[in-house]
DRENLOMAR-955098 format. One line per 10 residues: number of its first residue (from 1); their letters; for each residue z, x negated, y negated of N, C-alpha, C. Coordinates in nm, 3 decimals. Each point is the difference from the previous one (the first is absolute). Example, Ala and Ser with C-alpha at 12.3 -4.5 7.8 and 13.67 -1.06 7.14 Angstrom:
BEGIN
1) as) 0.780:-1.319:0.569:0.000:0.089:-0.119:0.000:-0.090:-0.120 | -0.072:0.035:-0.105:0.006:-0.082:-0.119:0.073:0.077:-0.109
END
This chain:
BEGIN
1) xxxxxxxxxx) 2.109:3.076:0.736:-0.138:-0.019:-0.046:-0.096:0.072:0.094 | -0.102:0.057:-0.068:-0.080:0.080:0.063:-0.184:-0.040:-0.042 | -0.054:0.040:0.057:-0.132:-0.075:0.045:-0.117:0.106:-0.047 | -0.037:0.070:-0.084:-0.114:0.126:-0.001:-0.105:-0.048:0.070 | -0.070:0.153:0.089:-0.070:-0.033:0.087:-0.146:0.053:-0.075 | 0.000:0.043:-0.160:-0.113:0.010:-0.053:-0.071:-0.126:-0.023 | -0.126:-0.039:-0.012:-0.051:-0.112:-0.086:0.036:-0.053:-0.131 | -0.014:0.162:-0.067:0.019:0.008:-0.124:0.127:-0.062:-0.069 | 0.083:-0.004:0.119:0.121:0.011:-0.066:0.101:-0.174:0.061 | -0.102:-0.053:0.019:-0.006:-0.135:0.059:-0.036:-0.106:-0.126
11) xxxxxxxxxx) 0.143:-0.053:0.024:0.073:-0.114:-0.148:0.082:-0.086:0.028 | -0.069:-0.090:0.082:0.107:-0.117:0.082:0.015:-0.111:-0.145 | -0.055:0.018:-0.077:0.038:-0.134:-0.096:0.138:0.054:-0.086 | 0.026:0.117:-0.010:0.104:0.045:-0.059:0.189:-0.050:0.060 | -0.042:-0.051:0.134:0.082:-0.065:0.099:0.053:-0.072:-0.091 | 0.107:-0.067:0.043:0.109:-0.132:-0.025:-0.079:-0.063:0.170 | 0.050:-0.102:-0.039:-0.065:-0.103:0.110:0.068:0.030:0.160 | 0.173:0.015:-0.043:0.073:0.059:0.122:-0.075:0.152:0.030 | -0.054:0.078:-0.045:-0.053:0.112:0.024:-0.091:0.024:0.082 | -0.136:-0.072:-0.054:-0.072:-0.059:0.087:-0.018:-0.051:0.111
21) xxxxxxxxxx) 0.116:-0.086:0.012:-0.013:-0.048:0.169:0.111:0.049:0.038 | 0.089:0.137:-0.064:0.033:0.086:0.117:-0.050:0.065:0.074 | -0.093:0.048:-0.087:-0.155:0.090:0.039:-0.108:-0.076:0.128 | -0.021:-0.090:-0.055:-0.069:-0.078:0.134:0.055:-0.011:0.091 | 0.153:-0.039:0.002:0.089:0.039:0.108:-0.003:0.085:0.092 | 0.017:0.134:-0.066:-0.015:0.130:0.045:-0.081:0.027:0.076 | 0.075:0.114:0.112:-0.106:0.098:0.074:-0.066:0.080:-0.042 | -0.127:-0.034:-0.119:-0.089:0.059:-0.100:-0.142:-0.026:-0.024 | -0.053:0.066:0.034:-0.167:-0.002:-0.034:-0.048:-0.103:-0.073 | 0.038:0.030:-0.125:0.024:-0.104:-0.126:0.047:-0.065:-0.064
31) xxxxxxxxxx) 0.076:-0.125:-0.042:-0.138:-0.075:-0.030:-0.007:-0.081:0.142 | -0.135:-0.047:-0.007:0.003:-0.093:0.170:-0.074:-0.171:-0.063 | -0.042:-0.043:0.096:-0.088:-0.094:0.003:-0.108:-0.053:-0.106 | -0.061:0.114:-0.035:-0.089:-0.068:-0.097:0.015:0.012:-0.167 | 0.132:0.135:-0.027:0.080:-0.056:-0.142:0.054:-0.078:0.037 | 0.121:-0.096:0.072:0.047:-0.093:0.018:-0.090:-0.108:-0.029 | -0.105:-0.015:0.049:-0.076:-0.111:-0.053:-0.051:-0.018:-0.141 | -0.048:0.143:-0.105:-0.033:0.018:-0.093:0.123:-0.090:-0.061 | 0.119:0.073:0.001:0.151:-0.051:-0.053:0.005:-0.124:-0.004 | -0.111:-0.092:0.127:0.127:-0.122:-0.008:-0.132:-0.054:-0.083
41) xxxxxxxxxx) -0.119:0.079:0.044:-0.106:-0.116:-0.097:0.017:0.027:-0.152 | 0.075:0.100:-0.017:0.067:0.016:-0.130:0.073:-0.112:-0.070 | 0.103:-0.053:0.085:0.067:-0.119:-0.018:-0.075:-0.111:-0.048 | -0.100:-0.032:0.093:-0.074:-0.162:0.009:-0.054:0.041:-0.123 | -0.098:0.075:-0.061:-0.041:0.027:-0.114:0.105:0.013:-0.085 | 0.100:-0.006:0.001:0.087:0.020:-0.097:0.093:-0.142:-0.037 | 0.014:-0.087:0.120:0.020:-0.126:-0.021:-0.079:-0.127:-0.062 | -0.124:0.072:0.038:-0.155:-0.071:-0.073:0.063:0.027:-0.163 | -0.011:0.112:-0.071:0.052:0.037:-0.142:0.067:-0.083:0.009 | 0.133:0.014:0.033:0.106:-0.094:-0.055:0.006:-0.181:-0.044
51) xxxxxxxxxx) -0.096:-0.040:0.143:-0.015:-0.130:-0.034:-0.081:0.005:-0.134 | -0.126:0.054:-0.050:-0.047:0.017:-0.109:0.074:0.038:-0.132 | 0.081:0.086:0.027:0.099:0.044:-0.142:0.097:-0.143:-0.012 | 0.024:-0.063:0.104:0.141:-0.103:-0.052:-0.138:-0.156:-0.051 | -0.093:0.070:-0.036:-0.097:-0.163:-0.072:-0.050:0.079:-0.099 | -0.014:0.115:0.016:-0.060:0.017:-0.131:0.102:0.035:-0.094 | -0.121:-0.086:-0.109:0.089:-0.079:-0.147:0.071:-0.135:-0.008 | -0.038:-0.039:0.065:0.053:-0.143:0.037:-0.062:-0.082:-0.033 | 0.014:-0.102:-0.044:-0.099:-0.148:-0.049:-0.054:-0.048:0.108 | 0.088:-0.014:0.103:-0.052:-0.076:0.129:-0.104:0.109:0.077
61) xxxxxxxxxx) -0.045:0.076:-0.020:-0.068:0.108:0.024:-0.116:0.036:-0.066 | -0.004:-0.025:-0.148:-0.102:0.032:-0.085:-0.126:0.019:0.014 | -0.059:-0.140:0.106:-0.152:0.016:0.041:0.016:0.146:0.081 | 0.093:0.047:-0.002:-0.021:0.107:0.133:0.005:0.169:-0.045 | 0.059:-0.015:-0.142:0.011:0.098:-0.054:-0.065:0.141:0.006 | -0.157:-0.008:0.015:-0.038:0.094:-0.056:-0.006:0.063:0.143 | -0.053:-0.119:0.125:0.007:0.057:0.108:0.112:0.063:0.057 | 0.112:-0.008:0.009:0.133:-0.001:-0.018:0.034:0.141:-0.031 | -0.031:0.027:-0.148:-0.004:0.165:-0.038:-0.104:0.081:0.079 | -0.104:-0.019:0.053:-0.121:0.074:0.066:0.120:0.043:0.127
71) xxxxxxxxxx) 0.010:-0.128:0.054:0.046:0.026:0.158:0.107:0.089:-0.007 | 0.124:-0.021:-0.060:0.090:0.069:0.005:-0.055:0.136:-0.053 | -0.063:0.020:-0.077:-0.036:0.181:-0.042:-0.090:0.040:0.114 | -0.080:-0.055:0.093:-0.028:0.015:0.128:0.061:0.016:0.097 | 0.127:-0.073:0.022:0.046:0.040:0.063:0.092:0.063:0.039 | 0.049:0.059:-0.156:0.071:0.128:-0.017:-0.072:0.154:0.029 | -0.132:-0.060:-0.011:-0.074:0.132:0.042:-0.006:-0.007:0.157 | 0.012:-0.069:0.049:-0.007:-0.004:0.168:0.128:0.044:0.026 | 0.132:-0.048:-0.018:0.080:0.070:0.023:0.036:0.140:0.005 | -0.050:0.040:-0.134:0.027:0.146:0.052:-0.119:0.083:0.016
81) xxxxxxxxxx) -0.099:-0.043:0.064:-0.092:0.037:0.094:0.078:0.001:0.144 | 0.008:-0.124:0.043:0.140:-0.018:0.162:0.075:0.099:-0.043 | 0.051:0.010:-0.060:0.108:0.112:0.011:0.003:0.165:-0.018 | -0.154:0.006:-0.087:-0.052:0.157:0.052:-0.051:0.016:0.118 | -0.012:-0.144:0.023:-0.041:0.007:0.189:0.079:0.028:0.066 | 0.137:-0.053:0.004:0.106:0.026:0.043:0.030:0.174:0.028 | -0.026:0.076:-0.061:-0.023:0.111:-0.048:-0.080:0.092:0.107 | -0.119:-0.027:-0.054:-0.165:0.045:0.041:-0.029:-0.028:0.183 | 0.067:-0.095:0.040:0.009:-0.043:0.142:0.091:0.124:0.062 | 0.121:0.042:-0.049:0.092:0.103:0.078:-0.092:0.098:-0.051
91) xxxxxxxxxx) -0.048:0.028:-0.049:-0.047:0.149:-0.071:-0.148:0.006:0.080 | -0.062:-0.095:0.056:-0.123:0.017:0.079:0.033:-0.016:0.111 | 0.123:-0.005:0.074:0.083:-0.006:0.123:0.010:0.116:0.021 | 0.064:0.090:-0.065:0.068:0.139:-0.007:-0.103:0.057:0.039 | -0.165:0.022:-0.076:-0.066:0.082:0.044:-0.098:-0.017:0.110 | 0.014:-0.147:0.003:-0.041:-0.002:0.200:0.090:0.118:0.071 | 0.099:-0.057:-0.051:0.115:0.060:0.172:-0.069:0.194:-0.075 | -0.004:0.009:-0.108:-0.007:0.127:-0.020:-0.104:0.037:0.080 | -0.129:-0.066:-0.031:-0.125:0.023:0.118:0.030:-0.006:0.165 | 0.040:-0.081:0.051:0.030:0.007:0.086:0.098:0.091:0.081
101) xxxxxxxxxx) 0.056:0.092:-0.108:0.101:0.092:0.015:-0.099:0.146:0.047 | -0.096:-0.002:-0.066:-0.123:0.155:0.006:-0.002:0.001:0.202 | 0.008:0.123:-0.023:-0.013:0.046:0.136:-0.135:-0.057:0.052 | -0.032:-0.061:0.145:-0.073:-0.013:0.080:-0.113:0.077:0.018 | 0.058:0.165:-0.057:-0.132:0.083:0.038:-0.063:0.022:-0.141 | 0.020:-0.074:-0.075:-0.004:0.048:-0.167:-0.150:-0.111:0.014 | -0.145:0.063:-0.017:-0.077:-0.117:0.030:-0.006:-0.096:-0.105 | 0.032:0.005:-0.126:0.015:-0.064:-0.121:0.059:-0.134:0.062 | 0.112:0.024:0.058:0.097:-0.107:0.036:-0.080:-0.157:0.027 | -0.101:-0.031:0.056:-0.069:-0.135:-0.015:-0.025:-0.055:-0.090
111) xxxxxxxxxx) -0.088:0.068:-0.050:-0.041:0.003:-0.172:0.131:-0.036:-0.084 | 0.105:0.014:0.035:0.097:0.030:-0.146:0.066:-0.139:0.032 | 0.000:-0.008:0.135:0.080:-0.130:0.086:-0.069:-0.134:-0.071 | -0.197:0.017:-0.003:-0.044:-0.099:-0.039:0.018:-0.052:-0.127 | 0.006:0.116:-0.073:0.028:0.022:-0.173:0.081:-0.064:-0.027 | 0.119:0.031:0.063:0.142:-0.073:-0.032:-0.031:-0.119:0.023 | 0.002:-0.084:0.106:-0.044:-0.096:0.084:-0.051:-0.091:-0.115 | -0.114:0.021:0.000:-0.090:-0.063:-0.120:0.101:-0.013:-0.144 | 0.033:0.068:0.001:0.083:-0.005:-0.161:0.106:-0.112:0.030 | 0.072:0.014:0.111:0.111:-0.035:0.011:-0.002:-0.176:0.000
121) xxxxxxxxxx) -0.096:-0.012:0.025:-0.033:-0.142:0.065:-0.067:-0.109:-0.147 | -0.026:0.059:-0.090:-0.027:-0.028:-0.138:0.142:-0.095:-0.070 | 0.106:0.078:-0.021:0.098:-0.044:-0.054:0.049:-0.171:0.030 | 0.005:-0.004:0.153:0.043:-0.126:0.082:-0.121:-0.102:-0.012 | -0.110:0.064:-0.031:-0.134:-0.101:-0.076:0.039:-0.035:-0.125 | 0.010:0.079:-0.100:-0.012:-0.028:-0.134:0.161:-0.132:0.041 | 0.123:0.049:0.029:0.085:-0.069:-0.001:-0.028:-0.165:0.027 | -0.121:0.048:0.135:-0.041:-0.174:0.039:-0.078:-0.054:-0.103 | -0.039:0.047:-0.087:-0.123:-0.055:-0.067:0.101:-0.029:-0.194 | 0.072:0.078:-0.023:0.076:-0.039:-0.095:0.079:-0.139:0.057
131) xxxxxxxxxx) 0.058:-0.028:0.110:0.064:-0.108:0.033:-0.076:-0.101:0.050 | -0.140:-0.014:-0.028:-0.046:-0.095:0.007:-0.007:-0.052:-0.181 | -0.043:0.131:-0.021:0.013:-0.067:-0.183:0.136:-0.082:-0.037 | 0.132:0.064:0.075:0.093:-0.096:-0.045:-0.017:-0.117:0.058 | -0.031:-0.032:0.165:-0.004:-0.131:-0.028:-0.073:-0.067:-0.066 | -0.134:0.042:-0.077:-0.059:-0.087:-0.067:0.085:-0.017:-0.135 | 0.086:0.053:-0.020:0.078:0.005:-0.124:0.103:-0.116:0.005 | 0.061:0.035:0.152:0.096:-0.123:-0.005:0.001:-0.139:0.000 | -0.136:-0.018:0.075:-0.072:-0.083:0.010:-0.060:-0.082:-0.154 | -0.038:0.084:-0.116:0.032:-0.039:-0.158:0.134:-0.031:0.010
141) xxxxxxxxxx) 0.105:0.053:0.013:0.124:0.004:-0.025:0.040:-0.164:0.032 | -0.039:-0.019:0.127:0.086:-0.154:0.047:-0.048:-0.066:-0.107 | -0.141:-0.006:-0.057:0.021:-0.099:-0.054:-0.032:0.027:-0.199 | 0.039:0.130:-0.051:0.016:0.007:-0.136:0.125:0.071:-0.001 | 0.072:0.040:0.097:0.150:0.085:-0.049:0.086:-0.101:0.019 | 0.116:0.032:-0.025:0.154:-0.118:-0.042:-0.013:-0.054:0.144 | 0.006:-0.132:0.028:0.016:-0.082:0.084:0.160:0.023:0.023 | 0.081:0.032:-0.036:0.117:0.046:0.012:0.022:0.126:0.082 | -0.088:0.046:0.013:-0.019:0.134:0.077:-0.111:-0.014:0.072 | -0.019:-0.082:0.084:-0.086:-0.066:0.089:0.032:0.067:0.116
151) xxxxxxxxxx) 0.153:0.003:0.055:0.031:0.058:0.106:-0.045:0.136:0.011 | 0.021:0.072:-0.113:-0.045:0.120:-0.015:-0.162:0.069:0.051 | -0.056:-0.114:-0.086:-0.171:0.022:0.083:0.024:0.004:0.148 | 0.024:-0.110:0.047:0.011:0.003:0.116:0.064:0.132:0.127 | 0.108:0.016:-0.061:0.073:0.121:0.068:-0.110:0.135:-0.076 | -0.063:0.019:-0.063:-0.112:0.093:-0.043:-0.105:-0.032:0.082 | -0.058:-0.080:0.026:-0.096:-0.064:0.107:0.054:0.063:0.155 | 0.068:-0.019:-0.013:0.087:0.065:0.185:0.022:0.103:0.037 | 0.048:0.087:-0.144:-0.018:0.128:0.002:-0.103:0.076:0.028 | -0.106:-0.076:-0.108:-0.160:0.067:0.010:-0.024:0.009:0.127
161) xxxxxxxxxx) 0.004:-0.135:0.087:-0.080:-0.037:0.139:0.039:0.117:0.073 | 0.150:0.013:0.056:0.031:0.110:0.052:-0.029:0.147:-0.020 | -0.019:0.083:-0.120:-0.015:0.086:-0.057:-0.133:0.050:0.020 | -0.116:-0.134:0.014:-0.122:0.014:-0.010:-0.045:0.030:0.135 | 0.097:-0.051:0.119:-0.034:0.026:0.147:0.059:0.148:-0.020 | 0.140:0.006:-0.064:0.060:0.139:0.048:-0.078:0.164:-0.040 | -0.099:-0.029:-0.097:-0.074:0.079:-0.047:-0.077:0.010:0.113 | -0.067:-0.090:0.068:-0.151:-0.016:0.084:0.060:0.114:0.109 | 0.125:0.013:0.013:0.056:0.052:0.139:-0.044:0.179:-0.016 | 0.044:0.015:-0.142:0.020:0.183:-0.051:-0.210:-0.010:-0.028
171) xxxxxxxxxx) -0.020:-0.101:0.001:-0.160:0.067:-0.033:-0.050:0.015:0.137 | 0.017:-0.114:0.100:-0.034:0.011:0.156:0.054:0.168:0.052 | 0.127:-0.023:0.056:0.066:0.177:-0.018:-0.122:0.156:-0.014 | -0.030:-0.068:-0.107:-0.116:0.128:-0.032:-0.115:0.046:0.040 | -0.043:-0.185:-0.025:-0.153:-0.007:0.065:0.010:0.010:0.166 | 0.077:0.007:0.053:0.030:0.012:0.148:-0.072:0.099:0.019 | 0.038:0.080:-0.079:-0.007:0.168:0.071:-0.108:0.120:-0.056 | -0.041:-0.149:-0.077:-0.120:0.102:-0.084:-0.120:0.013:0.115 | -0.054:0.171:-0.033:-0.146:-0.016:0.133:-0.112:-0.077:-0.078 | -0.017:-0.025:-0.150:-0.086:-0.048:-0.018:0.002:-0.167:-0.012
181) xxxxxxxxxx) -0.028:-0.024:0.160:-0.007:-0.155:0.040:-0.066:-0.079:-0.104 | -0.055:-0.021:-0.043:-0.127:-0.032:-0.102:0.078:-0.048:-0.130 | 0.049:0.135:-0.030:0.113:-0.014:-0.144:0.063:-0.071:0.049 | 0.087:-0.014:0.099:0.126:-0.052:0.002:0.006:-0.131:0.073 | -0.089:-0.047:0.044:-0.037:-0.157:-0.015:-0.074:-0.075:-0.138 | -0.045:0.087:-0.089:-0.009:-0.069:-0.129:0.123:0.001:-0.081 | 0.071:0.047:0.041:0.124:-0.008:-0.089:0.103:-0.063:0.029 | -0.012:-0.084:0.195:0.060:-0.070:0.037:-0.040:-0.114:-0.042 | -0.165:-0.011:-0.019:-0.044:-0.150:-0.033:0.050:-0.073:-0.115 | 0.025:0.130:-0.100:0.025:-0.006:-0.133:0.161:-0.075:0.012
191) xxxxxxxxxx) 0.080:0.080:0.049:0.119:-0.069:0.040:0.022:-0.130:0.054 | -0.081:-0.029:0.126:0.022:-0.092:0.042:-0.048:-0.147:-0.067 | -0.110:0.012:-0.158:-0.078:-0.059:-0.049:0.079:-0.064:-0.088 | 0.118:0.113:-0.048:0.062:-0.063:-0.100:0.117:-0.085:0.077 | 0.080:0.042:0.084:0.059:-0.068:0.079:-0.054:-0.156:0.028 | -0.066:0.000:0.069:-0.082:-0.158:0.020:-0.032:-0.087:-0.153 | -0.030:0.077:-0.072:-0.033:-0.120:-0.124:0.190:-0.020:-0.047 | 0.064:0.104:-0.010:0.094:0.036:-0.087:0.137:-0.081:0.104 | 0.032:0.049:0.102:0.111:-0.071:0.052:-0.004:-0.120:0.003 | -0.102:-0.091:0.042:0.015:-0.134:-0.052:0.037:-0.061:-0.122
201) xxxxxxxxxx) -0.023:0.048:-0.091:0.007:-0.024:-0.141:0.147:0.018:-0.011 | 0.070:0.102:-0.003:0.126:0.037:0.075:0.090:-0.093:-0.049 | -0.047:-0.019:0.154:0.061:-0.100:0.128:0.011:-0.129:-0.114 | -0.109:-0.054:-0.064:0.004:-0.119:-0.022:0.078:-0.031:-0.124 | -0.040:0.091:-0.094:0.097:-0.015:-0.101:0.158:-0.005:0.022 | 0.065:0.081:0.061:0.084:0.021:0.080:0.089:-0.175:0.048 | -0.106:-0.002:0.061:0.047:-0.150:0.125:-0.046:-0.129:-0.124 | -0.098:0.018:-0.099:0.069:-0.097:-0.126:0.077:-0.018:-0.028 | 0.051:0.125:-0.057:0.090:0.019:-0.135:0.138:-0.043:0.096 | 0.007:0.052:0.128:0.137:-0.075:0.112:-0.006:-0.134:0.016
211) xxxxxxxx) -0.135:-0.069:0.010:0.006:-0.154:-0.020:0.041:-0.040:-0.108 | -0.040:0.084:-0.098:0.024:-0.111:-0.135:0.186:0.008:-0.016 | 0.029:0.144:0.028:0.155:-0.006:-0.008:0.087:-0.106:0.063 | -0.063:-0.036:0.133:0.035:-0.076:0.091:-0.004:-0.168:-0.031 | -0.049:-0.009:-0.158:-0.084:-0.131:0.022:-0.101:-0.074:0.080 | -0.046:0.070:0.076:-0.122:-0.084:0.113:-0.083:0.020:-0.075 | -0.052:0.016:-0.097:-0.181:0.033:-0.107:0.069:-0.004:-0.109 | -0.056:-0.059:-0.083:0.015:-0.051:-0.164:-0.059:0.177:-0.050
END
């Protein structure tokens, strides 16, 4: 297996799952850190669906119906949003290192560094900000998707939490090194904004849905 070092030509969803995290494995540019997170917030959004598909149509479900169909066609669209992220994250990787590749005496070279920079640092946002939508999804989920797939929210809840820090890491990364200080503390705030409302929420659904398994909470 081989890795193209064009953008263009950058198609990690085409993977088998073993493929994928041979690749992350690998001594390879791509994919790194912040498709990995796209991927897994792929999952939690994708476990959110499921609890929704195993109630809808169900009697015991009915009041929930219409909401039920909304969420899940929502959050089929988030999914494969995460996963053109998955994508779009190695492919705005590549042309950092490409910028950063321009000769020293080439005066362009700042300019192109910032360009990239700025672009690059977008993807690992949008990623944080779609995985806050899932947890608000799953969060419907505990309590209108199959109570039978309860665990499921939950392990979608855990996923998100993590995914949502692991993104914050590939957007920090960027803003490090950007010269325009200014930009790149509004885009940390932005990060760190959703983080604080969003990991708790997380967290809590999460550490429910483990109580209730546990029997300690009705």
């Amino acid at each position: 297996m081989s890795v193209s070092k064009t953008p263009e030509d950058v198609n990690f969803t085409r993977y088998t799952c073993e493929e994928y995290a041979c690749h992350l494995a690998a001594r390879e540019p791509i994919p790194g850190g912040g498709g990995a997170a796209a991927y897994t917030g792929a999952l939690g959004i994708a476990l959110a669906a499921m609890a929704g598909a195993f109630a809808l149509g169900k009697p015991r479900y009915a009041a929930y119906e219409k909401d039920l169909t909304s969420h899940i066609a929502r959050a089929e669209r988030l999914r494969k949003e995460l996963l053109e992220l998955v994508n779009e994250d190695s492919r705005q990787f590549l042309l950092v290192s490409d910028a950063f590749a321009i000769s020293k005496d080439n005066p362009s070279r700042s300019a192109c560094i910032e360009e990239a920079l700025i672009a690059a640092a977008k993807p690992p946002l949008r990623v944080m900000e779609v995985i806050c939508e899932t947890i608000a999804l799953l969060e419907e989920m505990q309590v209108k998707g199959s109570r039978l797939l309860l665990s499921d929210v939950g392990c979608g809840a855990a996923l998100s939490r993590g995914a949502l820090e692991a993104a914050s890491h590939t957007v920090f990364v960027n803003t490090r090194s950007m010269q325009d200080r200014v930009y790149a503390a509004s885009v940390n705030e932005r990060a760190k904004a959703l983080m604080d409302e969003w990991i708790p929420r997380a967290e809590a659904l999460s550490r429910h849905v483990s109580a209730h398994l546990q029997g300690e909470e009705a």
